[in-house]
N, C-alpha and C positions, 0 to 999 in steps of 0.2 A: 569037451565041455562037461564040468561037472553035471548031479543030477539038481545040487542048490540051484545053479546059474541056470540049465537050462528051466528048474520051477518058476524058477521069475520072470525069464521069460515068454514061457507062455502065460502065466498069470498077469503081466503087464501087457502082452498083446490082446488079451482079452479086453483089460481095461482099455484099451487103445482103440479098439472094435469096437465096443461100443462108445466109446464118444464121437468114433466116426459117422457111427450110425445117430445121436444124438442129433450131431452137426448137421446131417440131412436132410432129416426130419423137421430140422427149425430153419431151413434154407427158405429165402422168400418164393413164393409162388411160381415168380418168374423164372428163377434159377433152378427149381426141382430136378427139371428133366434136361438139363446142360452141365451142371459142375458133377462133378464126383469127387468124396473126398478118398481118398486110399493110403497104403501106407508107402514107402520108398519103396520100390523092386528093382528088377533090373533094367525093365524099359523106362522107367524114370531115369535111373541113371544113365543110360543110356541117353537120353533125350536131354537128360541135363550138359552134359558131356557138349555139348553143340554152345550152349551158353557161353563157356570159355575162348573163346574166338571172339565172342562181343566188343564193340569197344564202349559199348552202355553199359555196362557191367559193373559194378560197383561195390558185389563184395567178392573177399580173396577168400573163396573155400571150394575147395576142392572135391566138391560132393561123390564124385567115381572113387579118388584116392584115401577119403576121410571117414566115410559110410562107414564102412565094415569095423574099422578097432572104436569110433564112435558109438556105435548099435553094440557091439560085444560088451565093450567096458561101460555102458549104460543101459542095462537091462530093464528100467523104470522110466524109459527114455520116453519123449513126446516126438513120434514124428509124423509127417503130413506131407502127401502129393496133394497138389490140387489141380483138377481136370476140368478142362471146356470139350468137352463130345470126347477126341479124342488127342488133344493138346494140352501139353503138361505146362503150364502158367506159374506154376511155385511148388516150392520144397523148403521145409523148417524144419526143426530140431530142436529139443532143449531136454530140461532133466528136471526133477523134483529138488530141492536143496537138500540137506541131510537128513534135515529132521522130516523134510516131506509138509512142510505148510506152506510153499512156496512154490511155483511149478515157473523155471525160469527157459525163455525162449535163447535160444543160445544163438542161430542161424535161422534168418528167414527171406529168400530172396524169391522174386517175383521174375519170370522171362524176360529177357532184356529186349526183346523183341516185341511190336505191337501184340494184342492180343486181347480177346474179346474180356477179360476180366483184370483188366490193367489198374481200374482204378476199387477193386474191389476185394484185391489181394489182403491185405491186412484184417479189414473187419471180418472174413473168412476164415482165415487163419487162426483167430481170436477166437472165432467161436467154436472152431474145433477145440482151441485152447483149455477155452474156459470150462468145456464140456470133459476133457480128462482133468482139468485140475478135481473138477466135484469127482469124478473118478476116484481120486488117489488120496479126499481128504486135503487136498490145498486150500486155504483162501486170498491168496493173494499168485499173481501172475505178473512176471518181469519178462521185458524184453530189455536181453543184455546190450552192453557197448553197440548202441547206433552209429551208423559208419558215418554221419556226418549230421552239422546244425541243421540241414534243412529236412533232414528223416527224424532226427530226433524231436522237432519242432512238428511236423505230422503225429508223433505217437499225441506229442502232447493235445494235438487238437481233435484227438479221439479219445481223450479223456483218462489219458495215463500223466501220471508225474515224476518228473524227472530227478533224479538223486544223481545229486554231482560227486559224492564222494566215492559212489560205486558205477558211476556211470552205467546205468540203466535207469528204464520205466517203469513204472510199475502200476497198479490199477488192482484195488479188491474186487474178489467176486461177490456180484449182488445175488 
């Protein structure tokens, strides 16, 4: 690894640290001392890896096989585990656009399995989100290609809007 590549990315883990710690911090009351936000490691992938047997499952990524050239060749990358005590409930991904005013979610998938933060995945996610976008200098946040009408139809009714020509949502930071 270069010394460039590896500058960025410690410089962007840091920004990533702290929007986790953001994210925490503005966690409701209830959820303080249950979620944890963190970043991918191996017992995630690990734990994700179990996901792939699912037949709820509904997006095709290969989070064990894709991780690593995904994290290398996106040094400025947004990523996120999200934790219940000690259950990994979701894992996302995305990158800044070129110019960096744009913080686009690429993959965001929730355990296909019950699990105490089922219906809480996304607005979490988001707020990790929005907390590296102010990180990086973003004002606007996308979630790319929704894997289908009735996900896509949820972003919308959490207050993102949908662009047909690039098939994602999108939603400014307030």
């Amino acid at each position: 690894m270069k010394a460039t590549h590896r500058s960025a990315e410690e410089k962007y883990e840091s920004y990533r640290e702290k929007a986790r710690i953001s994210a925490t911090e503005a966690l409701p009351v209830e959820l303080k001392n249950q979620v944890r936000f963190d970043k991918i490691d191996f017992k995630a992938l690990v734990q994700a890896k179990a996901w792939e047997s699912s037949p709820h499952r509904q997006l095709d990524w290969d989070w064990t096989g894709e991780y690593d050239l995904y994290s290398f060749t996106n040094p400025k990358r947004f990523e996120l585990s999200i934790w219940h005590r000690h259950e990994l409930c979701a894992l996302s991904m995305g990158r800044p656009t070129w110019n960096g005013s744009r913080l686009r979610l690429d993959s965001i998938e929730a355990a296909p399995n019950n699990h105490p933060l089922r219906s809480k995945v996304l607005p979490l996610t988001v707020l990790a989100l929005e907390e590296y976008a102010e990180q990086i200098g973003a004002h606007e946040i996308r979630i790319m290609e929704p894997v289908n009408e009735q996900v896509r139809a949820y972003y919308v009714s959490m207050g993102f809007t949908y662009n047909p020509h690039g098939n994602y949502c999108w939603r400014n930071i307030t």
